[in-house]
N, C-alpha and C positions, 0 to 999 in steps of 0.2 A: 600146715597147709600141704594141700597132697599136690604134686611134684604133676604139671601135665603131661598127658602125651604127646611126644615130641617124633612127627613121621617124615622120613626124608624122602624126595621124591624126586630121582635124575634117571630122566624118560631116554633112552635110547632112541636114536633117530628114526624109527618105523613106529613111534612111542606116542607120539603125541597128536592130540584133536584139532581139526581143522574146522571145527562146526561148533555155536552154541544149539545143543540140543540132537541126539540122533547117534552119540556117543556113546559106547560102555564106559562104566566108570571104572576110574584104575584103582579107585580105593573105597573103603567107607571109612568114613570118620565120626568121632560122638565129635555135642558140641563140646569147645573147650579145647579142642585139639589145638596144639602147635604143625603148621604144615612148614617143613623148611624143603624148600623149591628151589628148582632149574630152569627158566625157564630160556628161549631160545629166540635169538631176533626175530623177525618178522621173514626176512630172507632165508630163514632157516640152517643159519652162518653161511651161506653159499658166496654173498658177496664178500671180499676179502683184499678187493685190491681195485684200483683206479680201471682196469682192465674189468674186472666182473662185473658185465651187464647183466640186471637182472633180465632182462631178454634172452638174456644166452644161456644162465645159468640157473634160473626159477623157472617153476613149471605153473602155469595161472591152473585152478586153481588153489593151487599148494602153497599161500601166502600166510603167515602170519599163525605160526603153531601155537597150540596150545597147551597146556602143563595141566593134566586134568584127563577129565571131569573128576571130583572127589563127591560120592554120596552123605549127603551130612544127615544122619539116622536122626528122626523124628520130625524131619523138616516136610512141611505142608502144604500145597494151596492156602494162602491166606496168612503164613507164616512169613519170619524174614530172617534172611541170614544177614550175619555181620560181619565183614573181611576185616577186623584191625591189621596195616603195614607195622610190621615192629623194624623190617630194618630191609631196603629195596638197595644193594651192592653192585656195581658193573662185574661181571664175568671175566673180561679180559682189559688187554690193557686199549684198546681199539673199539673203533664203533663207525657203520657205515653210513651215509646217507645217500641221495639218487635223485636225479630227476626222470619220472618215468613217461615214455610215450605217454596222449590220451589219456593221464592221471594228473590230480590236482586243482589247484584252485585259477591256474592264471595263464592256463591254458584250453583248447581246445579238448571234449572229454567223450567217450561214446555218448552218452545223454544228452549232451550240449554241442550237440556236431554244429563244427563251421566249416570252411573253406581253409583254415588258417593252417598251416601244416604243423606237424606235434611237434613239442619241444627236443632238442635233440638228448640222447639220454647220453648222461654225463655221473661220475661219481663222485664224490669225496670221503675219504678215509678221515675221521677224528681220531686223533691221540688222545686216550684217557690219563692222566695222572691220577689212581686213584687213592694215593697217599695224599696229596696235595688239594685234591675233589676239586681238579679243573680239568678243562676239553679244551683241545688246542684244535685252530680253525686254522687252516692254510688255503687260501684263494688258487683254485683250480686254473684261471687265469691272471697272470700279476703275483707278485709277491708279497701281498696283504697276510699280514699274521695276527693272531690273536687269541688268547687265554680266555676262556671265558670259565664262569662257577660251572661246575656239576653240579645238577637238581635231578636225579634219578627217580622215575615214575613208572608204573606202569599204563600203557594205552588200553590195554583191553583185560576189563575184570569180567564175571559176567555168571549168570546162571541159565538153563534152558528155559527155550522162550515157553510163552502160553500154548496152548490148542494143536497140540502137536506136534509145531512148527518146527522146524530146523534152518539153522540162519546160518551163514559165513562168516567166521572169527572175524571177519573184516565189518560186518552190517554193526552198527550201534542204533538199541530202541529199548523199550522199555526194561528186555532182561537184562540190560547192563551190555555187552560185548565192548565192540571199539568204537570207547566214546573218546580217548585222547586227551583225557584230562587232566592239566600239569599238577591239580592240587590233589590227585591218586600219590602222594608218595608218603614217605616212611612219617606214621603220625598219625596216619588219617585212618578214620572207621569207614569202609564202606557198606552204607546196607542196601541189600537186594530182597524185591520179592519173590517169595516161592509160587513156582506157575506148576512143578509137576512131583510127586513122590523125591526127594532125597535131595530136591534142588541143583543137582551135578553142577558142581562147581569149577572154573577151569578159570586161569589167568594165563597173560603172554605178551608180548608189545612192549621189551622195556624200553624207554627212552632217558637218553643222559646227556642232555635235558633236551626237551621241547618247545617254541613258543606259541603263545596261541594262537589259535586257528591251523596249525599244523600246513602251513599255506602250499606246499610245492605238494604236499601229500606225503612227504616221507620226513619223519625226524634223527635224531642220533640215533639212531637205530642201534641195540645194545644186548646180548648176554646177559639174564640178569642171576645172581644168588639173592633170593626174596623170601624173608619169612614172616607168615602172617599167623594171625592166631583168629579160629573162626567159631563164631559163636550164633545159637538160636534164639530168636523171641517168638514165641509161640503167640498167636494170635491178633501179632501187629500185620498190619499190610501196610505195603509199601510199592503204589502203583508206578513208582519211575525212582530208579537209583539215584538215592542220599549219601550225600558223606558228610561228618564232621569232625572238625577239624578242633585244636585247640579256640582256637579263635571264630571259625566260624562253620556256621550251615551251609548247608551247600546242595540244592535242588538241579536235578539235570533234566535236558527234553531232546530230546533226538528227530528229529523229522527232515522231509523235502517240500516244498520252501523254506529255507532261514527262517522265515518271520516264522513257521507252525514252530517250529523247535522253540524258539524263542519263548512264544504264548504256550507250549509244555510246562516250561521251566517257572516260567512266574507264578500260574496260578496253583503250581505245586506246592513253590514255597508259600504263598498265600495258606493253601489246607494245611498245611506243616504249623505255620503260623497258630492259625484256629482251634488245632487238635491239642497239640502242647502248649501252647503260652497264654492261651487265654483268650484272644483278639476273638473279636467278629470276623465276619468276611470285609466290611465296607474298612472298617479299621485297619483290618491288616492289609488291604489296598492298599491306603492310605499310608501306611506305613511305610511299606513295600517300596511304592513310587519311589519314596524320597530317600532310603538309604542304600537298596541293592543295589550289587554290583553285581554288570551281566557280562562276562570275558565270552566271546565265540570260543570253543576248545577244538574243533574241529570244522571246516571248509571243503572238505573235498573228499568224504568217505563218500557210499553209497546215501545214508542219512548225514545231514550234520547237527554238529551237538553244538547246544548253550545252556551254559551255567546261573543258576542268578544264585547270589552268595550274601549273606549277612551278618555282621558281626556280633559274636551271640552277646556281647556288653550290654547291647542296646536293649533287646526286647527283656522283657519281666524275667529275672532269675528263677526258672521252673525245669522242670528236668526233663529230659526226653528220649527215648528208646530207653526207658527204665534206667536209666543212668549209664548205658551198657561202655560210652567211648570213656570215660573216667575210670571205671573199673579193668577195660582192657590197658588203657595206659597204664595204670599200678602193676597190673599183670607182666606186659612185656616188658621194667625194669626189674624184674625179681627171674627174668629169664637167663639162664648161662650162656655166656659169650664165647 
């Protein structure tokens, strides 16, 4: 078996993308490539201490870098790439989170103005153990302690959008960007579909760990060492980013209202249902109804995201994206550590 290529890529702070789409790309890559990645918090490490307000010390809109774009040669309109996570690592031993003025879910936000005054901005510093893959939570007021699992993810995977557009690492929608989704992590296949020549690919957002709906707006915010292996199917489409997982499917929808995001997501997996497994449309309603699971993965971006997920035990044993997450899995065990 021929040996892949293996490209290392640690962006220099004037390095990295702030945009899905509108990007040069910093590399090309065939498919099959192993990309082993740097990628950078969201605050672009600037926060670092209970003191570092991202007010003080972030510039808006300089949020949330990106490790990218990478052109993936042959990739199409109408084509899809595939992001296998073979292994998403914390960078340091530390991870910041925040509450931000006018950001979030459970306060007052530019789009949703009220009367109420913003939340005061406050930080917390996580301690990473990552021998031990726990995050320690200490109570900013009170002496409340606690260890909790590390579950290392990334928020934002993503390819340039459709029709020219250019979007903010921060917007999540159909090209993928910041959807915030805890089941992006070391395992999972994501596919995207190709809106423009080369697909520019770009990831960043790690979180160690996040829970769902990502509610105040900001998670463990994390450094991350991420290596993924990316692959092309040529003349699959794929109108809104797929992941699957050992266990399950996984259909995303990004929009403003909840409820549109919501109705993205299900009648995705419904098509998903139809193409591969066999179902009708009315059946795989049917289906649908009664076993998915719908987690909110994000609350408080510019879109937000829901998931509907299913466990592949269930539906007809048939295969889909040509077998592509089985094959990448055999692949990233035969990778050198």
């Amino acid at each position: 078996m021929n040996q892949p290529r293996i490209l290392t890529v640690r962006p220099e702070p004037g390095e990295y993308a702030w945009t899905s789409g509108g990007a040069p790309p910093v590399a090309r890559i065939a498919p099959g490539t192993v990309l082993d990645l740097y990628t950078e918090d969201c605050f672009a490490g600037k926060v670092r201490s209970k003191n570092d307000l991202v007010s003080e010390f972030c510039q808006f809109p300089f949020l949330n870098p990106q490790t990218g774009p990478s052109h993936v040669e042959g990739a199409e309109p109408g084509d899809t790439v595939a992001v296998h996570f073979v292994s998403i690592e914390p960078a340091r031993d530390w991870a910041a989170s925040t509450t931000v003025p006018l950001f979030g879910t459970l306060t007052s936000t530019h789009t949703t103005a009220s009367l109420q005054p913003p939340l005061p901005e406050t930080v917390w510093i996580w301690q990473l153990d990552r021998d031990r893959r726990t995050a320690h939570f200490s109570a900013h007021d009170g002496d409340f302690e606690i260890v909790l699992p590390m579950d290392p993810m990334h928020g934002t995977v993503g390819v340039a959008p459709a029709n020219l557009q250019v979007r903010s690492a921060r917007v999540p929608d159909a090209h993928g960007g910041n959807m915030d989704i805890p089941e992006m992590r070391a395992g999972v296949t994501c596919h995207l579909g190709v809106n423009v020549e080369g697909a520019l690919l770009s990831l960043g957002d790690g979180h160690a760990p996040q829970g769902e709906g990502e509610t105040c707006g900001v998670a463990v915010e994390c450094a991350m060492n991420t290596v993924v292996i990316v692959e092309l199917l040529k003349g699959i489409t794929t109108p809104w980013p797929r992941l699957e997982s050992d266990t399950h499917i996984i259909s995303t929808g990004s929009a403003r209202p909840l409820e549109d995001a919501f109705r993205i997501s299900q009648p995705d997996l419904l098509q998903w249902l139809v193409r591969d497994y066999g179902f009708s449309e009315l059946d795989a309603y049917q289906f649908a109804t009664q076993t998915v699971e719908s987690p909110l993965t994000n609350v408080c971006d510019t879109n937000y995201t829901c998931v509907a997920k299913l466990r592949k035990e269930w539906p007809p044993a048939r295969e889909t994206h040509r077998g592509l997450h089985a094959r990448l899995r055999e692949a990233a065990v035969l990778l050198p550590h």
